[in-house]
N, C-alpha and C positions, 0 to 999 in steps of 0.2 A: 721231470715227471711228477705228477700231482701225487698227492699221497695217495688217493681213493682209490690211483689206477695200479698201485703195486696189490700182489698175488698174497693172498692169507699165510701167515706161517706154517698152516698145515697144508699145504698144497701142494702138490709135487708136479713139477713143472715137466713136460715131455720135452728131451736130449737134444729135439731140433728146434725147440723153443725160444734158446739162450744159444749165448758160445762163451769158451773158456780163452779167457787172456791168460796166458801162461807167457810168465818175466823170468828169466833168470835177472840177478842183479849182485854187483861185487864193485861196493865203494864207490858207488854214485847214486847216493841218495837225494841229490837237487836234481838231477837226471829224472830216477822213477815219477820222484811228487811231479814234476808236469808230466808226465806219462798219464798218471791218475787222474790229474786233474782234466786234462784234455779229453783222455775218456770219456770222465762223467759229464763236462758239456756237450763230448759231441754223439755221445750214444743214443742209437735210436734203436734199439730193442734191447732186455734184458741182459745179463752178463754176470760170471761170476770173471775172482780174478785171483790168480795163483802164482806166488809169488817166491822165489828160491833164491836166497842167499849164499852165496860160496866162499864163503869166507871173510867176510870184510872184517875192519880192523873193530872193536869196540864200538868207537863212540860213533862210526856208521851206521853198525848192528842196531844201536840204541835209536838213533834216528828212523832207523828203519821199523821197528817195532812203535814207533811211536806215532806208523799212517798203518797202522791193523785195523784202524776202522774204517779203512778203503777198500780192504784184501779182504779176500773168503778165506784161503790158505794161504800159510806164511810157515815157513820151515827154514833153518839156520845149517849151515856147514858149521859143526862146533870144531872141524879139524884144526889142526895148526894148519894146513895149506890147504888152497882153492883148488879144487877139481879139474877145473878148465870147462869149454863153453858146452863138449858133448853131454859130459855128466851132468853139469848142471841144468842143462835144458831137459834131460830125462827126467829130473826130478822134479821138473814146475809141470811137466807134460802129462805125466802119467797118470796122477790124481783129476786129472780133468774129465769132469760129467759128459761136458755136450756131446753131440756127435759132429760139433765144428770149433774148433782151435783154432785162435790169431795167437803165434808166437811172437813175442816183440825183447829186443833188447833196451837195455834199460833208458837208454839213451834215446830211443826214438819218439813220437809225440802226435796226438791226431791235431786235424788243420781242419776235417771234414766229417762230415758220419759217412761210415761206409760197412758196420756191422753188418745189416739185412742184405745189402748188397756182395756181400761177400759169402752168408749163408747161399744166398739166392744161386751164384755161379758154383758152389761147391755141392749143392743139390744134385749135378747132373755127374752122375757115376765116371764121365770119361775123363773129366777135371781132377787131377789129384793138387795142385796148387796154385797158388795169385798170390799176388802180393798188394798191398794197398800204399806201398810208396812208388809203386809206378806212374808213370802220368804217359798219356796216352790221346792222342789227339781224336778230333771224330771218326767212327767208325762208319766205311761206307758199307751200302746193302750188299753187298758179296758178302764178306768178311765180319758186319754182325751178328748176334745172336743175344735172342732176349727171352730171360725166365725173371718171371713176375717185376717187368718193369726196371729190370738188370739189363740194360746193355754191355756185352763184353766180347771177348773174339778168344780163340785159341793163336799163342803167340808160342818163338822160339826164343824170346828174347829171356835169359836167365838172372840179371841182377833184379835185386830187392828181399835178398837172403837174410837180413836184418830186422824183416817183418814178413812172414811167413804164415798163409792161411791155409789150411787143409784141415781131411775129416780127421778124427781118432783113429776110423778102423785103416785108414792107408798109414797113419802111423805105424800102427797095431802093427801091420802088414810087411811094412819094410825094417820092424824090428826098431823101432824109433833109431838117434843117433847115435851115429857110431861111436864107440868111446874110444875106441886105437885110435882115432883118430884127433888130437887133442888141439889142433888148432885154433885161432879166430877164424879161420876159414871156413870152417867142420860146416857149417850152416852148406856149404858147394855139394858137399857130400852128403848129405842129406836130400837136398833137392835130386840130384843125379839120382840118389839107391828111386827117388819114385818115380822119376824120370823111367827109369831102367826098366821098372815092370806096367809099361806102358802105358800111365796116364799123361796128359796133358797137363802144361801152364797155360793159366787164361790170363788174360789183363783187363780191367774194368775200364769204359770208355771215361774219357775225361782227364780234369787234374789231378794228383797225387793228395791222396786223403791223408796220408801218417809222413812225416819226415824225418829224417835217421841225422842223428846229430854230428855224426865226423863228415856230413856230404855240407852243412848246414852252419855250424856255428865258428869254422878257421881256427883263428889263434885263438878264441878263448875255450878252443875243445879240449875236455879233459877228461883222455885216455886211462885205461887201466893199468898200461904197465907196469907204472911206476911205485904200486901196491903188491904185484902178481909175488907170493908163495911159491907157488908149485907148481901148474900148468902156465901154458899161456895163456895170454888176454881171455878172458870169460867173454865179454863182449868186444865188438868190432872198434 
């Protein structure tokens, strides 16, 4: 993006203008930096980005504080133990402006721009979420549907829990995530509570715009257990 075409610092941008990338992240910090970085080549419309730490050990923390000038919000677990993935996703989520959220764990990565494209389908009230690590072949005229140039469909298909778009207010709505439930999973439960009060999952037509790192990188994946405090795995 040119310099010219960014907004005045007194300008206050309207809710559906941007979206809020909300990361939890716990001790994989070579993980988030290509998160970030991927982001800012493949973002096609503005963005802030909210970042929540759950405990990582020091010289992570340190690392992590050291890409502050990629983050709007950055907050730290000063506990002695990590939360687990509920908690921690309540506190990257909640501080978020827009009225559209991509949750992403730390681990996952854009491949494509799919920002607008994901406002675009989450615009219509009966969509409560999509994911943009879906991939999704062409969509025939029965089963399309197009808002401003979005092709997508209503699916029953529920994986891509690891990168999560929806509004604020269905957050709001369903009480964000549940913290009883302290899982890597927790992301199933979450989908379901919106599932539950009756919106729909869409999937964007096409390839898979973001890629989750344990479907993606094999033996050299590096999981969180082997740091984990206090809950389980923060991310998947």
């Amino acid at each position: 993006m040119n310099s010219h075409n960014y907004p005045s610092p007194e300008t206050v941008l309207a809710n559906d203008s941007f979206i809020s990338i909300c990361v939890p992240t716990y001790c994989r910090p070579f993980y988030l930096r290509k998160l970030l970085d991927t982001l800012a080549e493949f973002a096609d419309m503005p963005y802030e980005v909210i970042v929540h730490d759950d405990g990582s050990v020091p010289h992570f923390q340190e690392e992590l504080f050291a890409m502050r000038d990629k983050i709007s919000i950055l907050s730290f677990n000063t506990n002695r133990f990590n939360q687990g993935l509920p908690a921690a996703a309540n506190h990257c989520i909640r501080p978020a402006s827009s009225k559209y959220v991509l949750f992403c764990n730390d681990d996952c990565f854009f491949v494509r721009p799919c920002l607008k494209d994901l406002c675009n389908v989450l615009s219509k009230p009966y969509v409560g979420i999509l994911s943009p690590a879906n991939a999704v072949g062409p969509l025939n005229s029965q089963e399309a549907m197009i808002v401003n140039g979005t092709r997508f469909a209503i699916s029953n298909y529920l994986g891509g829990g690891s990168c999560i778009a929806f509004r604020k207010e269905v957050y709001d709505e369903v009480g964000g995530w549940n913290e009883k439930s302290t899982s890597g999973q927790a992301d199933n439960v979450f989908v379901y509570s919106i599932l539950k009060k009756g919106y729909w999952k869409a999937v964007l037509e096409g390839p898979d715009r973001m890629k989750v790192g344990n479907f993606v990188y094999g033996d050299d994946y590096k999981p969180t257990q082997g740091f984990t405090r206090g809950h389980e795995k923060v991310t998947a």
